[in-house]
C-alpha positions as CSV (number, residue, x, y, z in Angstrom):
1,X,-20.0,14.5,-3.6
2,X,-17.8,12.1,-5.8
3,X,-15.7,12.2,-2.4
4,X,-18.2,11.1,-0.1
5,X,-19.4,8.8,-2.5
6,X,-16.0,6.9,-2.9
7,X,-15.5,7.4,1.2
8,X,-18.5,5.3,1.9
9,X,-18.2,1.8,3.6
10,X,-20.3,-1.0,5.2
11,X,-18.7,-0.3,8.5
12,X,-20.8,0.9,11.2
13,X,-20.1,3.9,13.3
14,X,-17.9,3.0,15.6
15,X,-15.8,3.9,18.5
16,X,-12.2,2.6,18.1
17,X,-10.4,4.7,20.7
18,X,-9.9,3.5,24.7
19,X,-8.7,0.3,23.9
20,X,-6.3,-1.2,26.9
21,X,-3.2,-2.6,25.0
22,X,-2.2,-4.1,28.4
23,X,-4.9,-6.5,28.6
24,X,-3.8,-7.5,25.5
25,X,0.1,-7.3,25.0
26,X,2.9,-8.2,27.7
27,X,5.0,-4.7,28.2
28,X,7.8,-6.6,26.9
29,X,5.7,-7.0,23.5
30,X,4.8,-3.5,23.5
31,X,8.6,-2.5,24.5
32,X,10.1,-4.5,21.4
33,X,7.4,-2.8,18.9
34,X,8.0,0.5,20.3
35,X,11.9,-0.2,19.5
36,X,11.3,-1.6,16.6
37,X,9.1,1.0,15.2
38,X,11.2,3.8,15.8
39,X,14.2,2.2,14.5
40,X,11.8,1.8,11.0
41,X,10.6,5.4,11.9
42,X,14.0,6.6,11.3
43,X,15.1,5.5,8.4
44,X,11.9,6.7,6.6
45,X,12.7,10.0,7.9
46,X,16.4,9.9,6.2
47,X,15.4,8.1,3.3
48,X,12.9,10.8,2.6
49,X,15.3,13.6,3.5
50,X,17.9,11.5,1.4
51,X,15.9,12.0,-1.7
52,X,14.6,15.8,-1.3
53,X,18.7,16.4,-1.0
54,X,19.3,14.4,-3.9
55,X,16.3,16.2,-5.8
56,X,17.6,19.2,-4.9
57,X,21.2,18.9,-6.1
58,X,19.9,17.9,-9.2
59,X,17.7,20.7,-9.8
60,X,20.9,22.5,-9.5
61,X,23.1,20.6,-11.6
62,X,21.0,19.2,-14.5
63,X,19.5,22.2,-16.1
64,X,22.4,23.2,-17.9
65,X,23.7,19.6,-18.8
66,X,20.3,18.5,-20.0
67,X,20.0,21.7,-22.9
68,X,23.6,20.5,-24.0
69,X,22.0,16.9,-24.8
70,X,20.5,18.3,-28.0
71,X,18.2,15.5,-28.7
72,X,14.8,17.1,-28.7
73,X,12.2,17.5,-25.9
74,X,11.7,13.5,-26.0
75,X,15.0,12.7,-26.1
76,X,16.5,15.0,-23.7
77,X,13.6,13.6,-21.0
78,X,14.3,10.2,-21.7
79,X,17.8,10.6,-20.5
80,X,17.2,13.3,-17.9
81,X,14.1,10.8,-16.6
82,X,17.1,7.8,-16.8
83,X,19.9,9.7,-14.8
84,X,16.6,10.6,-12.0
85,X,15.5,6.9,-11.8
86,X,19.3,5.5,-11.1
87,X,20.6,8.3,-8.7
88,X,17.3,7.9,-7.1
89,X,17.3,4.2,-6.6
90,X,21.1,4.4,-5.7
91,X,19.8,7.2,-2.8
92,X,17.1,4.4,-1.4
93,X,19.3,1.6,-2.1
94,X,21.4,2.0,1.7
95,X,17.9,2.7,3.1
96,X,16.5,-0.4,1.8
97,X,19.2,-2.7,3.1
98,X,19.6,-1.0,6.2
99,X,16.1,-1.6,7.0
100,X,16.9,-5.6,5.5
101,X,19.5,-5.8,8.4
102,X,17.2,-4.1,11.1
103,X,14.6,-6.4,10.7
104,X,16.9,-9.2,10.7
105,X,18.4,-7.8,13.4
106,X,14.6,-7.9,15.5
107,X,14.2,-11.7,14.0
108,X,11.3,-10.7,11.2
109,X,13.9,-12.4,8.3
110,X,17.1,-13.5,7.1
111,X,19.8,-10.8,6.4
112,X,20.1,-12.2,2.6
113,X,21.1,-9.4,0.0
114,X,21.0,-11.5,-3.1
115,X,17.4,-12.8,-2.3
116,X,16.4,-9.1,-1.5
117,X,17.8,-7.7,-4.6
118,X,16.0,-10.3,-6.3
119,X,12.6,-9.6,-4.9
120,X,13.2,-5.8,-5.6
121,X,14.4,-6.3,-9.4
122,X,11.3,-8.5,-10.1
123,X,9.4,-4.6,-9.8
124,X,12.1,-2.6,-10.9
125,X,11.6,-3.2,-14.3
126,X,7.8,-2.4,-14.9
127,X,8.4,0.8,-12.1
128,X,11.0,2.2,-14.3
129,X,9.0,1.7,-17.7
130,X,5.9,3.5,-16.3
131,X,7.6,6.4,-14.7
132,X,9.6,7.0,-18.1
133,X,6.7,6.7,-20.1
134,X,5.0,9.5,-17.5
135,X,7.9,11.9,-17.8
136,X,7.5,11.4,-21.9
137,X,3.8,12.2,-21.7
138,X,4.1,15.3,-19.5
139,X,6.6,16.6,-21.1
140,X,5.5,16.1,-24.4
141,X,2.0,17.2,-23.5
142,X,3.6,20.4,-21.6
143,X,5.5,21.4,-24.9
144,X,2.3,21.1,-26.9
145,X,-0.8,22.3,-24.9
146,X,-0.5,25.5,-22.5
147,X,-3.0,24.0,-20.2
148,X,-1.6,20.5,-20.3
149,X,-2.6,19.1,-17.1
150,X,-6.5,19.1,-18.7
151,X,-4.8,16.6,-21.1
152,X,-3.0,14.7,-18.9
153,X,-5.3,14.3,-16.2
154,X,-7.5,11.7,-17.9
155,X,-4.6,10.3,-19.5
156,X,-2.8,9.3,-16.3
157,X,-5.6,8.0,-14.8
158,X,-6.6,5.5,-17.6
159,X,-3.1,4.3,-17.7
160,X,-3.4,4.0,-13.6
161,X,-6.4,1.9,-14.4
162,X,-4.7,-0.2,-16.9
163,X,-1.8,-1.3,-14.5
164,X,-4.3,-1.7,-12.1
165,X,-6.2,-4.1,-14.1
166,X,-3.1,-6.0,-15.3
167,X,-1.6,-6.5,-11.9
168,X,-3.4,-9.0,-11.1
169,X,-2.7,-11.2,-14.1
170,X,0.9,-10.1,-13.5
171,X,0.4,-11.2,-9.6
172,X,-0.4,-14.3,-11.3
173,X,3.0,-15.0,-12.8
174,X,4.2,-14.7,-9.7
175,X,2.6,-17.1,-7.9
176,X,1.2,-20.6,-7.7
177,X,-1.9,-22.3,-6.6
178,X,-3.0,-22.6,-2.7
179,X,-2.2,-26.2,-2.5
180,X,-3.6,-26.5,1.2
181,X,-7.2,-28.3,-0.2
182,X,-9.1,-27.7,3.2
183,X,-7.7,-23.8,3.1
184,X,-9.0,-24.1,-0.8
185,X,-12.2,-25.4,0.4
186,X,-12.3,-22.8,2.8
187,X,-11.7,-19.9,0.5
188,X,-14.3,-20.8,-2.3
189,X,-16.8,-21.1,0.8
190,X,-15.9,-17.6,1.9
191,X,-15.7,-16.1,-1.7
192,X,-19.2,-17.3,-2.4
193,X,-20.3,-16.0,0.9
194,X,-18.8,-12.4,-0.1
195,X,-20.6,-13.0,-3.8
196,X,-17.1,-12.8,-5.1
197,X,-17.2,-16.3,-6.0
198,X,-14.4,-17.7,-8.3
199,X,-11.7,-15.3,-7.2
200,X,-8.4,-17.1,-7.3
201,X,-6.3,-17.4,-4.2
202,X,-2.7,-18.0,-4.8
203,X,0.4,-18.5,-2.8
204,X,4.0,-15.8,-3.2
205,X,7.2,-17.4,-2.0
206,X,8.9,-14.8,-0.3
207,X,10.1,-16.4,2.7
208,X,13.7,-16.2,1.1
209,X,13.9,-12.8,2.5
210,X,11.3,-12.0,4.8
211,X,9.4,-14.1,7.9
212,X,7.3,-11.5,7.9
213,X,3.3,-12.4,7.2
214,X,1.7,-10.5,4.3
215,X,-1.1,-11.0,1.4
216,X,-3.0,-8.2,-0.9
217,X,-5.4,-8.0,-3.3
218,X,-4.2,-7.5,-7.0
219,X,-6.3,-6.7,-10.2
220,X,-10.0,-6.3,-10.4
221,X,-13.2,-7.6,-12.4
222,X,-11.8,-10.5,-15.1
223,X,-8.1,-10.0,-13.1
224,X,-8.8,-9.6,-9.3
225,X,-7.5,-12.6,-7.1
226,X,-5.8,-12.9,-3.9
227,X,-2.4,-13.3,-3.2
228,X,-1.2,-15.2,0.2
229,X,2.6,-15.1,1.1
230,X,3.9,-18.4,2.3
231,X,4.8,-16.6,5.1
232,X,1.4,-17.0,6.4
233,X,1.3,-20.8,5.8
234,X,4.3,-22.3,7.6
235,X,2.3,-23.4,10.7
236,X,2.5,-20.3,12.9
237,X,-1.3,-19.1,12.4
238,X,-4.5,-21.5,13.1
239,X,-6.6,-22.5,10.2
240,X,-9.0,-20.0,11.3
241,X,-6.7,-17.6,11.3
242,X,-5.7,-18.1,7.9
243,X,-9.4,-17.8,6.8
244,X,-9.8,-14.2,8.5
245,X,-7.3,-13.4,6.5
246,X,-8.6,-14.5,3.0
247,X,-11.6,-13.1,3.9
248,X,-10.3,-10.0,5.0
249,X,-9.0,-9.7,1.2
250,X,-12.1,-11.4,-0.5
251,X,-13.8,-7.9,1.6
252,X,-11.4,-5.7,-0.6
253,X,-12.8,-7.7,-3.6
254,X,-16.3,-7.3,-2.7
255,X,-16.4,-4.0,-1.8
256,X,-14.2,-3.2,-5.0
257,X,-11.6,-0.9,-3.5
258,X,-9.0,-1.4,-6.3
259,X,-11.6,0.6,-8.4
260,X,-12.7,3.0,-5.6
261,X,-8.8,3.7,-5.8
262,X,-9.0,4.6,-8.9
263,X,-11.8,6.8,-8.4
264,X,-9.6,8.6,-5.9
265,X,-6.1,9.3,-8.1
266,X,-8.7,11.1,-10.7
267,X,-10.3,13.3,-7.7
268,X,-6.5,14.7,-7.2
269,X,-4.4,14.0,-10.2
270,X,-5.7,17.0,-12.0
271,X,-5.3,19.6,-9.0
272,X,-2.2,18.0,-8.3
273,X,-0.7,18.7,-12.1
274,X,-2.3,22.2,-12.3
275,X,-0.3,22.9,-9.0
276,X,3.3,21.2,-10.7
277,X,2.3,23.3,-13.6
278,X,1.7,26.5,-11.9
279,X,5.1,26.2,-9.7
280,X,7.2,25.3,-12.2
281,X,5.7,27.9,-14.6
282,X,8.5,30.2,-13.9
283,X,11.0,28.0,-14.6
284,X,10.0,27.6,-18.0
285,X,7.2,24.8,-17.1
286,X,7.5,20.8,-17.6
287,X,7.5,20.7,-21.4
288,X,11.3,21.5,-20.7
289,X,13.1,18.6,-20.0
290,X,15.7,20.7,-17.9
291,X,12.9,21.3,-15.5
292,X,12.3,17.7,-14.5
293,X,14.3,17.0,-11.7
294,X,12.7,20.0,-10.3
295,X,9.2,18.8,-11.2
296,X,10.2,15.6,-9.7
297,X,11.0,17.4,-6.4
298,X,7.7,19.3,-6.7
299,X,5.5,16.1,-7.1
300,X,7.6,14.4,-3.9
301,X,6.6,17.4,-1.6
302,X,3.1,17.3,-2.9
303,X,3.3,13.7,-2.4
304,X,4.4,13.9,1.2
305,X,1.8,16.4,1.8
306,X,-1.2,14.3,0.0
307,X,0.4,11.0,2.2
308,X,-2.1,11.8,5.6
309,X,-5.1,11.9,3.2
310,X,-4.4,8.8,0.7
311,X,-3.5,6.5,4.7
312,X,-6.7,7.9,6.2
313,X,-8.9,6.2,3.3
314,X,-6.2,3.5,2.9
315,X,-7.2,3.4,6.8
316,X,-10.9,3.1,5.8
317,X,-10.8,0.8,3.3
318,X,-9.1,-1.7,5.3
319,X,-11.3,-1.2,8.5
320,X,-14.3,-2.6,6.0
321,X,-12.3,-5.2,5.0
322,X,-11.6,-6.2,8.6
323,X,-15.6,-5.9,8.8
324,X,-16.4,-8.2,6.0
325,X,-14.6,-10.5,7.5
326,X,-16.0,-11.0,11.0
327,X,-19.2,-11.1,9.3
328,X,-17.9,-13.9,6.7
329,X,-16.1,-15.6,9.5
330,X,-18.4,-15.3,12.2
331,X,-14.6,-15.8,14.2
332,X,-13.9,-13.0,16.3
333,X,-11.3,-15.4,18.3
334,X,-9.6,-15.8,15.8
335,X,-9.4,-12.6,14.0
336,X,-8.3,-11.2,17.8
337,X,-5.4,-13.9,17.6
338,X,-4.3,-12.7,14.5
339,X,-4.4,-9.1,15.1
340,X,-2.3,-9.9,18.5
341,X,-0.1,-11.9,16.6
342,X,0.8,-9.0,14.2
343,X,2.6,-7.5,17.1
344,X,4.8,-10.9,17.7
345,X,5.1,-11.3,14.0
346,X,5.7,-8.2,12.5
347,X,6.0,-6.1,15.6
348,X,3.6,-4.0,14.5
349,X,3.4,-1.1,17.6
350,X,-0.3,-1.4,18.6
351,X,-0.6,2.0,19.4
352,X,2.2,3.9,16.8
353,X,3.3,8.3,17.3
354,X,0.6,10.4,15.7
355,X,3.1,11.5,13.0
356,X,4.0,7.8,12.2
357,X,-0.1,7.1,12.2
358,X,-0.6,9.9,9.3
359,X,2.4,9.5,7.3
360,X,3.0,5.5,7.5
361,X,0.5,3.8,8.6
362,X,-1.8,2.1,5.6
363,X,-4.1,0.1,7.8
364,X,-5.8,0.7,11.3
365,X,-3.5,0.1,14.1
366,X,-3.6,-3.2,16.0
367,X,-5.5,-1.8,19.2
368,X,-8.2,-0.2,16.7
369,X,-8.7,-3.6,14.6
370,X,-8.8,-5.4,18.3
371,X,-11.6,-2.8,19.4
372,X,-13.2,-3.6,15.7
373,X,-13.6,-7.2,16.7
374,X,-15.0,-6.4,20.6
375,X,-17.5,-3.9,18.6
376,X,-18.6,-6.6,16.3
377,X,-18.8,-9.1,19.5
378,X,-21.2,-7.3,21.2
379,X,-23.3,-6.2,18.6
380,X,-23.6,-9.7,17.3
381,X,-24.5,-10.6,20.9
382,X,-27.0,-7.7,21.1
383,X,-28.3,-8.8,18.0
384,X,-29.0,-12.6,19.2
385,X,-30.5,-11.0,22.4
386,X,-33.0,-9.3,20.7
387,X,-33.7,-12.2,18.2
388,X,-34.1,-14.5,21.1
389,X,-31.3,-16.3,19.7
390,X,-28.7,-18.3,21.9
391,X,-27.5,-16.5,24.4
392,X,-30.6,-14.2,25.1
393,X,-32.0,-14.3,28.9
């Protein structure tokens, strides 16, 4: 029930197969986005496989280093969580720039390391503090409960909630004010239209290392706002494309998926800790700080395998956010140029491998968002017809 509850969305049923990307895309677009995408395809695949070997070797090494530590169960997971964290980073670090030079490479950005490093430091810190702190509360919780997870499982999901709700003041550090004042206007128009009015739109520089367009949604109730990247300003998308894309994100706001999210990680954070609990049992469970790097490696495959599920209401959510937006917009042209130029801009493949679809893909691919706005066409013109509106016989 709580599922199908938190599942729910304005969106209408809809048909999104059948679109022809060829009426759409020139086959030298959809050639580069195919290349492109399985170039990105790739290194996922080795990056993952990178860290389950690294997780792996651990598990086999670690145990008998970490009970020579002899600082107690805190201690001991504080440095065993440490030496995870680094060798982990240090296993997705030649991933990371690899991908750096491949989009360089396809034009989406400059190949500049420093900048990079830079952009990925600024959440290093705050990534670091919160897994350490979740390896000390498992593991102290482990050592003192025998059914833990009961403890935990409310636990970690407050503490989800509270980074949730400060990450949109912290988005706010990060950013400045739109300073476009017709884009402004536009935005307080469309945020009073999605009764979200008030919501701050600001504006993330990252165009040091990226060309790539982006902008999310951060924080919710007294924190929410929207965050733009520059990116999207430098005079490659239309005004009107600019404003499908605020309101796309003022439709996140409004329909309060931040919060939905959280409704979600406490539907499978407590099966998912009474499964790490149950395999690592033999082992000697989690409250022994030995046992985390194979706890870690437990939570990564139960990760990969939750991925499909977590994408597909990702998926969802976004869909209604594309929704909102037509309807705040009233702009399907210009929501259909924007979702065409995704594919020039980000080469995003319109029509991306199954496996790719469940396991990477976050929001609807580019041919379902383009058959979202031909959906929303004709039932707005349907909808006039049998008004008597303009356009009715």
């Amino acid at each position: 029930m709580c599922a199908w509850l938190l599942a729910r969305t304005s969106v209408p049923s809809l048909h999104l197969s059948g679109l022809d990307v060829h009426r759409h895309f020139s086959q030298r677009t959809l050639d580069r986005t195919a290349s492109f995408g399985r170039g990105v395809d790739l290194l996922w695949v080795f990056g993952v496989a990178a860290e389950l070997v690294a997780l792996v070797v651990l598990t086999r090494m670690m145990p008998p280093r970490a009970r020579a530590i002899g600082l107690g169960r805190i201690g001991t997971a504080v440095i065993v969580g440490m030496v995870l964290l680094v060798t982990l980073w240090f296993v997705a670090l030649p991933f990371g720039l690899v991908e750096l030079w491949w989009e360089h490479h396809w034009g989406l950005g400059p190949f500049d390391v420093g900048a990079w490093l830079a952009g990925q430091w600024s959440s290093l810190g705050p990534e670091a503090v919160t897994a350490l702190a979740t390896i000390v509360l498992l593991v102290g919780l482990a050592g003192r409960f025998r059914r833990w997870w009961l403890v935990a499982a409310p636990i970690v999901v407050a503490i989800a909630a509270l980074f949730a709700l400060l990450s949109g003041w912290l988005a706010a550090g990060a950013a400045h004010p739109l300073r476009n004042p017709q884009l402004a206007a536009d935005g307080r128009r469309l945020a009073r239209i999605e009764n979200v009015a008030g919501t701050p739109i600001s504006v993330q520089d990252v165009s040091k290392w990226t060309h790539q367009p982006n902008a999310f949604t951060a924080g919710f109730g007294p924190s929410a706002r929207v965050v733009l990247w520059d990116t999207l300003l430098d005079g490659r998308f239309t005004r009107g494309e600019e404003d499908a894309v605020i309101a796309h994100e003022l439709g996140h706001v409004r329909s309060r998926h931040i919060v939905k999210s959280i409704g979600w990680t406490a539907l499978v954070v407590l099966p998912i800790l009474w499964l790490l609990d149950l395999v690592t049992r033999r082992r000697g469970g989690v409250g022994d700080p030995a046992n985390l790097p194979f706890a870690i490696l437990v939570l990564t495959v139960l990760g990969l395998l939750v991925t499909p599920l977590e994408n597909a209401v990702s998926r969802r959510y976004e869909a209604e956010a594309d929704w909102r937006s037509l309807n705040a917009t009233g702009d399907p042209a210009s929501t259909r140029k924007l979702f065409q130029a995704f594919a020039r801009s980000s080469l995003e493949d319109p029509e991306p491998p199954l496996w790719d679809y469940l396991w990477l893909e976050t929001h609807p691919t580019v041919a379902q968002r383009l058959k979202m706005v031909e959906e929303w066409r004709k039932r707005e013109t349907s909808g006039r017809r049998s008004r008597g509106g303009p356009g009715s016989p």
